[in-house]
KOLVOBA-49048 format. One record per residue (C-alpha): z, y, x. Coordinates in pm, 1 decimal, padded with zeros to 6 digits. Layout:
KOLVOBA-49048
[pt [Z,Y,X]];
...
This chain:
KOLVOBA-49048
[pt [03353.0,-01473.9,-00565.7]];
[pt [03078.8,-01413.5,-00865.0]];
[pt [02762.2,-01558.3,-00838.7]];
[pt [02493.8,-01326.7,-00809.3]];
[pt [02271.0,-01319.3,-01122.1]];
[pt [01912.2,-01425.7,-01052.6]];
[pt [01596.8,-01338.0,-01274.8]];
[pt [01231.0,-01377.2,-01222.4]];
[pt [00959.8,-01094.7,-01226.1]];
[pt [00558.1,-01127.3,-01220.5]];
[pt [00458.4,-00949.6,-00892.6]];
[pt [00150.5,-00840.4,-01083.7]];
[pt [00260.2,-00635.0,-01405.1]];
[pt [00634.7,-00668.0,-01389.9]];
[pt [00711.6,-00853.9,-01671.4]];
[pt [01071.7,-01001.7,-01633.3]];
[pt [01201.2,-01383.9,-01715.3]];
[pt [01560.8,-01545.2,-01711.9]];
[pt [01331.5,-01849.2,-01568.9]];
[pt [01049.2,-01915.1,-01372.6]];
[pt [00692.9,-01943.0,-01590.0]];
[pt [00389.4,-02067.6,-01409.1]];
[pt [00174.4,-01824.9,-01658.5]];
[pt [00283.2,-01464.7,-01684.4]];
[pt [00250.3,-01375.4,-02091.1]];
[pt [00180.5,-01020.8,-02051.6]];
[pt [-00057.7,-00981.8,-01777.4]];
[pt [-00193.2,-01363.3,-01785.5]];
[pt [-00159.7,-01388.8,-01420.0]];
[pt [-00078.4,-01760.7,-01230.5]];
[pt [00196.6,-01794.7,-01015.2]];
[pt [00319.0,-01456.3,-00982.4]];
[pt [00713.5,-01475.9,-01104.2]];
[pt [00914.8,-01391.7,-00773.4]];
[pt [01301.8,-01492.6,-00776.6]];
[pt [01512.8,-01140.6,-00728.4]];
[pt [01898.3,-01080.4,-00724.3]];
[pt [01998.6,-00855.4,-00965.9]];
[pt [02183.0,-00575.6,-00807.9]];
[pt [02545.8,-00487.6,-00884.1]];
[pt [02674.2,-00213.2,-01015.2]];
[pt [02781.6,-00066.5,-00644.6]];
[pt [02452.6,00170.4,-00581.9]];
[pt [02537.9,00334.7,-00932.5]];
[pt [02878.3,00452.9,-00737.7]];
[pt [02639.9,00570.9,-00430.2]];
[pt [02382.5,00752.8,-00629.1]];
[pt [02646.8,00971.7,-00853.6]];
[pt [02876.2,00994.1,-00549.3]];
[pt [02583.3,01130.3,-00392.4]];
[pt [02531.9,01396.7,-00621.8]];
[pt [02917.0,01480.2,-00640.4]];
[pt [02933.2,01523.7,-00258.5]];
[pt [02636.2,01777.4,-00255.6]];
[pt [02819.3,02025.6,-00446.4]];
[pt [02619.5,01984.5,-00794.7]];
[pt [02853.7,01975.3,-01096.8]];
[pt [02789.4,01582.5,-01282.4]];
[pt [02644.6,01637.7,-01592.5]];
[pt [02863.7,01474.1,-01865.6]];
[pt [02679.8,01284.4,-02173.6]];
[pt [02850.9,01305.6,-02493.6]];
[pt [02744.8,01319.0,-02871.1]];
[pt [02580.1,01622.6,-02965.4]];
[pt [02440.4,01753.6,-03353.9]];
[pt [02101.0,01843.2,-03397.6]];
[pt [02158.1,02186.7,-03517.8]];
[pt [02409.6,02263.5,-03182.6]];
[pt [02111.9,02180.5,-02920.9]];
[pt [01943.4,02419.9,-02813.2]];
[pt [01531.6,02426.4,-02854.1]];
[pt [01503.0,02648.5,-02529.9]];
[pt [01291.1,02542.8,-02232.7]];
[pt [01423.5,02460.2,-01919.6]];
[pt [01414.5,02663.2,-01641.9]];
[pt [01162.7,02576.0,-01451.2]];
[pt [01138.5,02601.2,-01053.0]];
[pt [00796.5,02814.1,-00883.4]];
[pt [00585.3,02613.2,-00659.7]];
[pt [00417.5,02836.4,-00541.7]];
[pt [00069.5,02699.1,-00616.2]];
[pt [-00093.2,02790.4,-00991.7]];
[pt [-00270.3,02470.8,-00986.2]];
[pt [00043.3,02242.7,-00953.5]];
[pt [00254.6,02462.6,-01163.5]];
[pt [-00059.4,02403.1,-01447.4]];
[pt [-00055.3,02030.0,-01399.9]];
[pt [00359.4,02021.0,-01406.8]];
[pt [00388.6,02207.1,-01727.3]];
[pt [00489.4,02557.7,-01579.6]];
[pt [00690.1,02455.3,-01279.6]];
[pt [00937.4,02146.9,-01140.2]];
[pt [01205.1,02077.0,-01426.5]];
[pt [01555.1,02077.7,-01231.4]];
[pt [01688.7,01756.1,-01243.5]];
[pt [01366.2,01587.5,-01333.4]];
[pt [01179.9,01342.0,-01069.0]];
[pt [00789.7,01325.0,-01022.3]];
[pt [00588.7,01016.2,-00910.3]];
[pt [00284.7,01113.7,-00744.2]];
[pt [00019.6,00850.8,-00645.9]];
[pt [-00341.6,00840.6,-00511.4]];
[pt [-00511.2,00668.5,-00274.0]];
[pt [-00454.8,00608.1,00125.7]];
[pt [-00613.0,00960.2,00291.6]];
[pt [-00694.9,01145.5,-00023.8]];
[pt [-00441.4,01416.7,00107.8]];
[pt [-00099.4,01346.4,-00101.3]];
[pt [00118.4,01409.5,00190.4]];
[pt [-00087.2,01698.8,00277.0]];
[pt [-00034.6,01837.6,-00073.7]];
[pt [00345.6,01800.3,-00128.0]];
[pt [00381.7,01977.9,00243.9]];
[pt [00235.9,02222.1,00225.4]];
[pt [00398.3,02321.6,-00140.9]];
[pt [00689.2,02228.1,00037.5]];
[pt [00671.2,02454.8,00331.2]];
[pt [00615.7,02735.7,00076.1]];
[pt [00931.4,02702.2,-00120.1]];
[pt [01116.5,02932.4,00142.1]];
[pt [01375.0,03027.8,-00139.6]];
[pt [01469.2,02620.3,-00202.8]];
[pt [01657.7,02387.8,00042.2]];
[pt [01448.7,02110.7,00061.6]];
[pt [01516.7,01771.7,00222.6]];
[pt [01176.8,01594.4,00312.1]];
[pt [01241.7,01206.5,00356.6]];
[pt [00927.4,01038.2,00520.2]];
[pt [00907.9,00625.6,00596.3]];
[pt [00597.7,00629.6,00691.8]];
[pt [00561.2,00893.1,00980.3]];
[pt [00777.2,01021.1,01243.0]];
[pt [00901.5,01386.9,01268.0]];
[pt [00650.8,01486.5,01552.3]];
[pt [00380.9,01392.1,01364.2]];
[pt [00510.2,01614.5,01037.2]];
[pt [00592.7,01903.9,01283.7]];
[pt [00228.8,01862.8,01397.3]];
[pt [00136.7,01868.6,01029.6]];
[pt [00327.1,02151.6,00955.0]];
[pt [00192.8,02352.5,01231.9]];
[pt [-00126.6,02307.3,01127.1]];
[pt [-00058.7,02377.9,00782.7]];
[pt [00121.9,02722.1,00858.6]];
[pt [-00129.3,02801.1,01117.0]];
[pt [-00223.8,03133.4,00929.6]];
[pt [00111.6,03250.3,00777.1]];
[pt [00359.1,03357.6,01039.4]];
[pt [00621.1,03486.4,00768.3]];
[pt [00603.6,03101.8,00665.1]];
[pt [00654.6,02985.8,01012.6]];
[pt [00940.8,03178.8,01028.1]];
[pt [01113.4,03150.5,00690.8]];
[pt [01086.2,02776.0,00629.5]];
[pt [01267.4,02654.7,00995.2]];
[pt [01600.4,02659.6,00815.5]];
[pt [01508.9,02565.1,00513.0]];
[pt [01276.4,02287.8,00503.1]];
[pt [01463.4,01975.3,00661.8]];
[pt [01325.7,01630.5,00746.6]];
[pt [01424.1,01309.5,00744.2]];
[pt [01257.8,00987.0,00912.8]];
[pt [01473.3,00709.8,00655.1]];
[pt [01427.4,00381.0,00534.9]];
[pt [01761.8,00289.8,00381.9]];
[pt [01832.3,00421.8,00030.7]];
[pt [02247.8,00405.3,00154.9]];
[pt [02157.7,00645.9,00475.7]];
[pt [01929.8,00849.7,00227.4]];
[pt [02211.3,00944.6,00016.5]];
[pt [02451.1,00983.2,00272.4]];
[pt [02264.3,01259.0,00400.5]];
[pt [02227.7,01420.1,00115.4]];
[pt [02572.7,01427.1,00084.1]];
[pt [02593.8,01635.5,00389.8]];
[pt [02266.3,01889.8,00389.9]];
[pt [02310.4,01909.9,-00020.3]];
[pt [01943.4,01974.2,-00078.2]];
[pt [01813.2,02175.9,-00387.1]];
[pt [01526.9,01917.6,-00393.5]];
[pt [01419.6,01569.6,-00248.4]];
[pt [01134.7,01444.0,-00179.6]];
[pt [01095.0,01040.6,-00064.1]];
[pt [00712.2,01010.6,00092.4]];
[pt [00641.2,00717.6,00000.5]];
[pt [00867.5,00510.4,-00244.6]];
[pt [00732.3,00192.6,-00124.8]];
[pt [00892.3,00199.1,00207.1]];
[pt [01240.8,00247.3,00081.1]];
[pt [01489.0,-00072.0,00057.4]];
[pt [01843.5,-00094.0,-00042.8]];
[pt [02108.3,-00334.0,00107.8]];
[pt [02139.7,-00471.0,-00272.1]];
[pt [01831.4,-00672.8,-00290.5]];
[pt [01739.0,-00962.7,-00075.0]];
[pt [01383.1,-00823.3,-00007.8]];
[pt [01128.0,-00697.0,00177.5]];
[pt [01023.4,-00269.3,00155.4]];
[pt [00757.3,-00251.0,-00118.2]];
[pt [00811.4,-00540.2,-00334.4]];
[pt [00914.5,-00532.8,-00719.1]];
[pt [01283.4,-00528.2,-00708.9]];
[pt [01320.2,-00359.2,-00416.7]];
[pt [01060.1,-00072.2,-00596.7]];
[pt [01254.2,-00085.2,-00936.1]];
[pt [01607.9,-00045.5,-00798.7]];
[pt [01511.4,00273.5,-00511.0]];
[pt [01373.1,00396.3,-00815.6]];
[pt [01654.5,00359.5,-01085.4]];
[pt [01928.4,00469.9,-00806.4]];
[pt [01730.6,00868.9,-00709.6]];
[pt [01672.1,00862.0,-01106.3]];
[pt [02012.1,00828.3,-01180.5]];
[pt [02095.5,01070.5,-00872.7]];
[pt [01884.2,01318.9,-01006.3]];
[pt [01979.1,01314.4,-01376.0]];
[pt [02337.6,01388.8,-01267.5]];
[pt [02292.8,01608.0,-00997.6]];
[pt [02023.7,01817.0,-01123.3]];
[pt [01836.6,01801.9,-00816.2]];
[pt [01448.5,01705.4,-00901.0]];
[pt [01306.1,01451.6,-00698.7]];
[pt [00927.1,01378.9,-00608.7]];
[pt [00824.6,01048.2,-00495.4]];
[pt [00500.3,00971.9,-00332.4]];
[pt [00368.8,00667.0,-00428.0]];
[pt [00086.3,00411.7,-00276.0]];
[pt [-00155.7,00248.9,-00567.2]];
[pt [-00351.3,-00084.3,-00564.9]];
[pt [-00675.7,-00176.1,-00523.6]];
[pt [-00747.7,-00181.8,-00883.5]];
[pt [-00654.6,00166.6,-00879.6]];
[pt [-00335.6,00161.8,-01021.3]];
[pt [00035.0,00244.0,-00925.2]];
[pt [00215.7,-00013.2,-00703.4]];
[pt [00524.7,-00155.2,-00807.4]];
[pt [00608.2,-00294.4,-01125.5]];
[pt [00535.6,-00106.0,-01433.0]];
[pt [00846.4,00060.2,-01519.4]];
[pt [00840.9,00259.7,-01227.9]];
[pt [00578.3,00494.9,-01465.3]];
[pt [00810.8,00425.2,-01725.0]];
[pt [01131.1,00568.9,-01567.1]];
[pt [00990.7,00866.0,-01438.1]];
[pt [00942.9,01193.1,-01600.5]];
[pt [00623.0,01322.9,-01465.8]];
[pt [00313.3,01115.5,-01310.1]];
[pt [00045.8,01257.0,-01158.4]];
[pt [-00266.9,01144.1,-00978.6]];
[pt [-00467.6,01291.1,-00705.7]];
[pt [-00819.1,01181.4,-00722.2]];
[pt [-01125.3,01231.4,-00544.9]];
[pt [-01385.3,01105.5,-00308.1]];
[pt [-01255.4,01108.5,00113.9]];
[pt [-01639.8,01162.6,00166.0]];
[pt [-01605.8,01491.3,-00025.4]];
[pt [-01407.4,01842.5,-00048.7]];
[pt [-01300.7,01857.9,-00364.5]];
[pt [-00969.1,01678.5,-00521.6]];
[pt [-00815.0,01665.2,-00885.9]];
[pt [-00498.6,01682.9,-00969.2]];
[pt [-00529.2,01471.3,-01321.7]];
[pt [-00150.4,01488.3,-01550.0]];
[pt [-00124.8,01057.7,-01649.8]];
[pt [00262.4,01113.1,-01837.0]];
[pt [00452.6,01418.5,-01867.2]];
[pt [00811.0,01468.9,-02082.0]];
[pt [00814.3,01855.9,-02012.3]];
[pt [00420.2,01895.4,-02061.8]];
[pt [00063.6,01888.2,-02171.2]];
[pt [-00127.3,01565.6,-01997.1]];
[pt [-00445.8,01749.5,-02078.0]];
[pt [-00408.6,01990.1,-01826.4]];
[pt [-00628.1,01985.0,-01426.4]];
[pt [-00569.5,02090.7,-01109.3]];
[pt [-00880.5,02158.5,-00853.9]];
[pt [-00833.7,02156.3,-00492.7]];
[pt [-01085.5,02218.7,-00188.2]];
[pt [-00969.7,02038.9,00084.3]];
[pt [-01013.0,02211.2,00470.4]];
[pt [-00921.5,02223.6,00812.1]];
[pt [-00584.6,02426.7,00746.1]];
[pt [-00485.1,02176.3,00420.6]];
[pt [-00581.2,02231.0,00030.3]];
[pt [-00724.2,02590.4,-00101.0]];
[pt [-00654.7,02651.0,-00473.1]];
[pt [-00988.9,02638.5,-00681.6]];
[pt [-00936.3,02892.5,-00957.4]];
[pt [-01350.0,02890.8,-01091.2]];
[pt [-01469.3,02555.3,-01009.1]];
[pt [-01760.2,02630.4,-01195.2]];
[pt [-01886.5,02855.5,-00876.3]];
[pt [-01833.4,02585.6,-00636.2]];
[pt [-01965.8,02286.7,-00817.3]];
[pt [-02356.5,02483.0,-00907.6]];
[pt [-02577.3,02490.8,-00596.3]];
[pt [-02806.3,02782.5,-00576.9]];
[pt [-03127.3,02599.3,-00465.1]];
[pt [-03238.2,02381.9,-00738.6]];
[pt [-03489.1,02601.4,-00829.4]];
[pt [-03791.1,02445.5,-00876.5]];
[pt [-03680.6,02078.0,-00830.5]];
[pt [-03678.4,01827.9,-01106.6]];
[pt [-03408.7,01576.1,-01250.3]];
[pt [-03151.8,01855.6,-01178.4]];
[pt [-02953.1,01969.8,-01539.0]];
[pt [-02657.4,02190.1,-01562.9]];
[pt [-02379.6,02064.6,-01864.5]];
[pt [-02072.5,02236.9,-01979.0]];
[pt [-01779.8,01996.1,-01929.4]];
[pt [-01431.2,01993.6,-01988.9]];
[pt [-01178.2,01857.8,-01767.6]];
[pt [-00837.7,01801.0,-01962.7]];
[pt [-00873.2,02233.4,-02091.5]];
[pt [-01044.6,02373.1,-01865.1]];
[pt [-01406.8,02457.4,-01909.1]];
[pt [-01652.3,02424.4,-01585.2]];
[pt [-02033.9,02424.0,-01543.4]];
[pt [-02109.3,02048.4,-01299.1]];
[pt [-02447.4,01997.8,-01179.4]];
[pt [-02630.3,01658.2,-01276.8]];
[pt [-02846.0,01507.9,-01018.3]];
[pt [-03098.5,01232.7,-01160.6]];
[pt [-03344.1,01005.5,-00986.0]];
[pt [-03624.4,00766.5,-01167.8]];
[pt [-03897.1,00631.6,-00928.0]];
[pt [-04094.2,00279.9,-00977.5]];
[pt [-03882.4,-00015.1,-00924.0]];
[pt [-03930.9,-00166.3,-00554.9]];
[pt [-03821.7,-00479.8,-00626.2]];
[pt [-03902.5,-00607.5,-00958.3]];
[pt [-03586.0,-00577.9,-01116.9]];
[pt [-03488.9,-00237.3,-01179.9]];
[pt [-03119.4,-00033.1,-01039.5]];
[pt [-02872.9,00155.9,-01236.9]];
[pt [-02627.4,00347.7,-01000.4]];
[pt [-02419.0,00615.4,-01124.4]];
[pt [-02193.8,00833.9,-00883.0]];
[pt [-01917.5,01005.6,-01056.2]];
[pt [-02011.9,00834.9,-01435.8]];
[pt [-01974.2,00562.1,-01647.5]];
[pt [-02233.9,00331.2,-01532.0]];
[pt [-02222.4,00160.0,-01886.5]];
[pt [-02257.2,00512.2,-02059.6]];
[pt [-02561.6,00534.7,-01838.7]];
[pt [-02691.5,00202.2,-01987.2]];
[pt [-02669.0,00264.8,-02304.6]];
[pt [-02780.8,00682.6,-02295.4]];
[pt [-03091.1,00474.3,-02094.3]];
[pt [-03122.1,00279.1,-02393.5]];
[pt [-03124.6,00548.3,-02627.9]];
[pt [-03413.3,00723.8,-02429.5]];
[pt [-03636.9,00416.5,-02485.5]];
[pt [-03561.7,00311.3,-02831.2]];
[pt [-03555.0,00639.6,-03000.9]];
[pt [-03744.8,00908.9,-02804.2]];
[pt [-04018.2,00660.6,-02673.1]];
[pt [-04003.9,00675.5,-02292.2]];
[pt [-04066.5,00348.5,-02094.7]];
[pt [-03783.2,00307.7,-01824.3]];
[pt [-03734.0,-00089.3,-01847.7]];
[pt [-03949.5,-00118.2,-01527.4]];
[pt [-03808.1,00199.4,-01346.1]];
[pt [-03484.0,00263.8,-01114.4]];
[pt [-03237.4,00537.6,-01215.0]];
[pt [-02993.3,00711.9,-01007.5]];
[pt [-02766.2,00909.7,-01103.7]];
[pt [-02498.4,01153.4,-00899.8]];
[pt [-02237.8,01426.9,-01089.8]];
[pt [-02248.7,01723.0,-00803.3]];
[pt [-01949.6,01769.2,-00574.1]];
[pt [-01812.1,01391.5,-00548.8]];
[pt [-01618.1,01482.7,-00930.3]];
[pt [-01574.4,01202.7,-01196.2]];
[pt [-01623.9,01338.0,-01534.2]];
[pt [-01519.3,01134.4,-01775.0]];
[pt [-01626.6,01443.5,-02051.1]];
[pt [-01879.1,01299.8,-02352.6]];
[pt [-02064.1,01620.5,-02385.3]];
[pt [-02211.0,01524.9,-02033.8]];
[pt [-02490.0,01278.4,-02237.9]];
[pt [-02713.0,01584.9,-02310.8]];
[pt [-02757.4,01661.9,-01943.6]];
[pt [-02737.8,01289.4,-01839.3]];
[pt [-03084.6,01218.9,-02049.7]];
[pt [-03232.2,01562.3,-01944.4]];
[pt [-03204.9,01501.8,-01561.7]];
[pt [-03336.8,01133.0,-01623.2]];
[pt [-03653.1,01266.1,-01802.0]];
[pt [-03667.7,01599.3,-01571.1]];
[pt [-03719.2,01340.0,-01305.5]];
[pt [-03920.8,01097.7,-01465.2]];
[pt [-04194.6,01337.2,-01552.7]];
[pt [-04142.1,01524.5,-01237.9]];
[pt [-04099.1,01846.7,-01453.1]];
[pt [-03786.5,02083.6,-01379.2]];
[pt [-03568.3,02200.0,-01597.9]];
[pt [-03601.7,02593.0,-01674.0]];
[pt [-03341.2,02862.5,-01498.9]];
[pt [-03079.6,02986.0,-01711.1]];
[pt [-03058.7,02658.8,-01917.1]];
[pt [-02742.3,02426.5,-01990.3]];
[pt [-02619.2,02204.3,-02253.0]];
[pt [-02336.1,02012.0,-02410.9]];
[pt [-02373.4,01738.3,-02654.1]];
[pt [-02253.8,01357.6,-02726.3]];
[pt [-02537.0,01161.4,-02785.5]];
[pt [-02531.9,00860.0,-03004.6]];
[pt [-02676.6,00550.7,-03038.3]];
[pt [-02943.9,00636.6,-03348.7]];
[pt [-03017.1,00928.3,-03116.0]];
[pt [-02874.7,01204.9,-03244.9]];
[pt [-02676.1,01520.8,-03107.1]];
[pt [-02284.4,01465.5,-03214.3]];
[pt [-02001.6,01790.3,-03184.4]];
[pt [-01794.6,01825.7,-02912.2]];
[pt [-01456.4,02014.1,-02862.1]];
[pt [-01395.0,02358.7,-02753.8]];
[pt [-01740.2,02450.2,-02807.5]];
[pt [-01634.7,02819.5,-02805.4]];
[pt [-01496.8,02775.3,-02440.2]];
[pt [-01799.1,02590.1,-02297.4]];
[pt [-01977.1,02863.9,-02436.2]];
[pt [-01764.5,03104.7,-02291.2]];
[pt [-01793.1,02973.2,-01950.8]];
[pt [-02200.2,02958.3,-01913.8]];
[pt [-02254.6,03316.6,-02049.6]];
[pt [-01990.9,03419.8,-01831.8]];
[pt [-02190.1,03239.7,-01515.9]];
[pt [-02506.7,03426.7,-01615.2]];
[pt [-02720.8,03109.8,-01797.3]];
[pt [-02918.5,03245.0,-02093.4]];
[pt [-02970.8,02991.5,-02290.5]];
[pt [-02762.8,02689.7,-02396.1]];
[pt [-02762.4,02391.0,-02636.9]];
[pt [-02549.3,02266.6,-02810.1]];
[pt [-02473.7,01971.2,-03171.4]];
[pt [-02595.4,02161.5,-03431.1]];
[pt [-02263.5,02044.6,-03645.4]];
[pt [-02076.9,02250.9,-03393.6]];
[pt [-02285.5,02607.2,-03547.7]];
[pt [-02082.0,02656.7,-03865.2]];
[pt [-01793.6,02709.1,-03725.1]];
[pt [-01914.8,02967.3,-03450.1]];
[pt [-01940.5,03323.7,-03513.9]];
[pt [-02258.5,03418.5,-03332.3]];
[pt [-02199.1,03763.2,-03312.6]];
[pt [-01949.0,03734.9,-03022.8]];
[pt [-02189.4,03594.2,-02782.9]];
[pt [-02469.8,03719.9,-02588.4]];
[pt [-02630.1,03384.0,-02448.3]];
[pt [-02886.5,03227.7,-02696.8]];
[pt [-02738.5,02944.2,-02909.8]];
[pt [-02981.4,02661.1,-02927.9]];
[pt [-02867.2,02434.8,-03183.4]];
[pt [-03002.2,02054.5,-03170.5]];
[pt [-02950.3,01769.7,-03426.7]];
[pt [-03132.4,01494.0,-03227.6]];
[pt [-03213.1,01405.8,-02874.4]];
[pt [-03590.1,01437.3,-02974.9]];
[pt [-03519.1,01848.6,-03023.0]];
[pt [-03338.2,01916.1,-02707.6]];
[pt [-03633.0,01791.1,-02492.7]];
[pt [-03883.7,01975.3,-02684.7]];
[pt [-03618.1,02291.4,-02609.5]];
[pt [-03615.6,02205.3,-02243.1]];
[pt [-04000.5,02087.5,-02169.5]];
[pt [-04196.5,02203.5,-02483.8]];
């Protein structure tokens, strides 16, 4: 009988070793190697046995010219929801597998359900280790609650299974021959091969490797829901982002109603792209025009409110930022920022009192991007400093007024990207007037816009814009 090949893998980064190293060299970690068996070559057999049995034709590799392959996209499949269609590239690749992650209760499950439920033209075989089938037919219920045709038209074709074992997986896929998998969540899946528990590396790594291998030569695409860390990244080694064709993340604050849909790796796409969801009672509602939902209406009149022009991956939306300066309590002053870069905020802080003058060592700032969003956007520094002063001098900020500008550290106004689309999407929401880098004016045409374009070069000139 062979011996069965043992390596060592750091639990923390998955970095692998032929032997055991107190000090992992990539991630710098102590005393995280693990001892795994390598797995045989037997759940190779399952996987593309799997994908004969379910009546798709094995795709055969051989050597191909350049000139003979053809540059034509793949078909893609419909989800049914614009959003995740945007964030996917166009559609689910056949044959491709996704790896979605986010954190506990931000609504994954919820998400791939419902898209689920909707593809009443698709076969799909729903494999859940984590809850039972009375609690997904409760789910369901309450996700179809105000579509009878739905009700009706995905009994036969949406299937569940409640499976922990990657061997019983693909044996029933063998018999319902699905037109697309989904495993919810990845980390609760174990094979017979490795000599460990549901959710560690190897165990992770192989489940992985055997549904990629299933669905590169069945052409079935396969999503897998996965858990992430406390640090806020995927679980499971490393290569599990590396294998798969497609990660996305769903982000967002439990506290809140709004979620993103942010692209991290994507073979058949553009990573810039963002998907917006408002989460309710009856599951997630497609937000075509954030901009609508993210400006409140009664901020007239109130100070250390200003209104920026962001962009999220390409899309343009107007966000609302909320700023707070009183006299610090304590004697040492607090910097809290809620949905920024607190060290952004520290230095744009900095900026304020070195180059424009304005005393804020002894004062507390808070400061809160509207809607429980994280913008991550540089042209947010304009409004950043505006709302801080707005609310320091307890003056507010003018209606019809918004602004987009990176701000550097010798105080001046730097260009930003797609000016022409931030532009685009104030006028459009009715502001008047917005400001923007001066660099960014030669390249505009003027003409084609009917807001007023209020170029700036430094910080100093925005503020005299805004207050006089």
């Amino acid at each position: 009988m062979a011996k069965d090949k043992i390596m060592y893998v750091c639990d923390n980064c998955g970095q692998e070793s032929a032997k055991w190293i107190g000090k992992c060299p990539a991630c710098g970690q102590w005393n995280t190697f693990k001892e795994i068996k390598v797995a045989d070559t037997k759940k190779k057999v399952v996987a593309t046995s799997a994908a004969a049995s379910a009546g798709h034709q094995l795709r055969e590799n051989k050597v191909l010219r350049l000139k003979d392959i053809s540059a034509k996209d793949d078909p893609r499949i419909d989800m049914h929801d614009d959003e995740l269609n945007r964030v996917l590239g166009g559609g689910l690749v056949p044959g491709s597998i996704v790896l979605l992650g986010g954190e506990p209760g931000i609504g994954k499950s919820t998400l791939t359900l419902q898209t689920m439920l909707a593809l009443t033209d698709k076969r799909v075989l729903y494999v859940s280790g984590e809850e039972s089938a009375h609690q997904l037919k409760m789910r369901a219920e309450r996700l179809l609650a105000n579509s009878q045709k739905l009700i009706a038209n995905s009994q036969d074709s949406f299937l569940i299974l409640t499976e922990n074992s990657l061997e019983a997986i693909f044996d029933h896929i063998k018999e319902v021959q699905p037109d697309l998998v989904v495993v919810d969540s990845i980390q609760t899946i174990s094979t017979e091969d490795v000599e460990s528990s549901a959710g560690s590396i190897a165990q992770v790594r192989e489940c992985a490797s055997a549904l990629l291998r299933f669905a590169k030569t069945s052409g079935v695409p396969v999503i897998l829901i996965g858990h992430i860390t406390k640090e806020g990244t995927l679980a499971g080694p490393k290569i599990l982002e590396h294998i798969v064709d497609t990660v996305i993340q769903f982000e967002g604050d439990q506290h809140y109603m709004y979620r993103i849909l942010r692209s991290i790796k994507n073979r058949f796409g553009s990573t810039s792209e963002l998907g917006i969801y408002e989460m309710q009672q009856t599951g997630l509602r497609q937000v075509s025009n954030p901009s609508e939902l993210l400006l409140t209406d009664n901020h007239d009149g109130l100070s250390g409110v200003a209104i920026s022009s962001a962009i999220e991956g390409v899309r343009p939306f107007l966000v609302e930022t909320q700023a707070l300066v009183s006299s610090a309590a304590y004697g040492t002053p607090q910097r809290s920022a809620t949905g920024f870069d607190q060290r952004r905020l520290n230095m744009l802080l900095a900026v304020l009192e070195k180059r424009v003058g304005f005393k804020l060592m002894q004062k507390d700032v808070f400061l809160n991007i509207a809607g429980g969003l994280r913008v991550t956007d540089m042209a947010m520094d304009l409004s950043v400093i505006a709302a801080v002063l707005s609310s320091n001098v307890d003056t507010p900020i003018d209606e019809g007024w918004c602004m987009a500008g990176e701000v550097g550290l010798s105080g001046e106004v730097r260009p930003v990207a797609r000016i022409e689309q931030r532009i685009s999407e104030a006028e459009k929401l009715g502001f008047q007037h917005i400001i923007i880098p001066k660099y960014n004016l030669a390249a505009l045409n003027r003409k084609k816009f009917h807001i007023e374009l209020v170029p700036v070069r430094k910080v100093e000139e925005a503020l005299r814009a805004l207050f006089g």
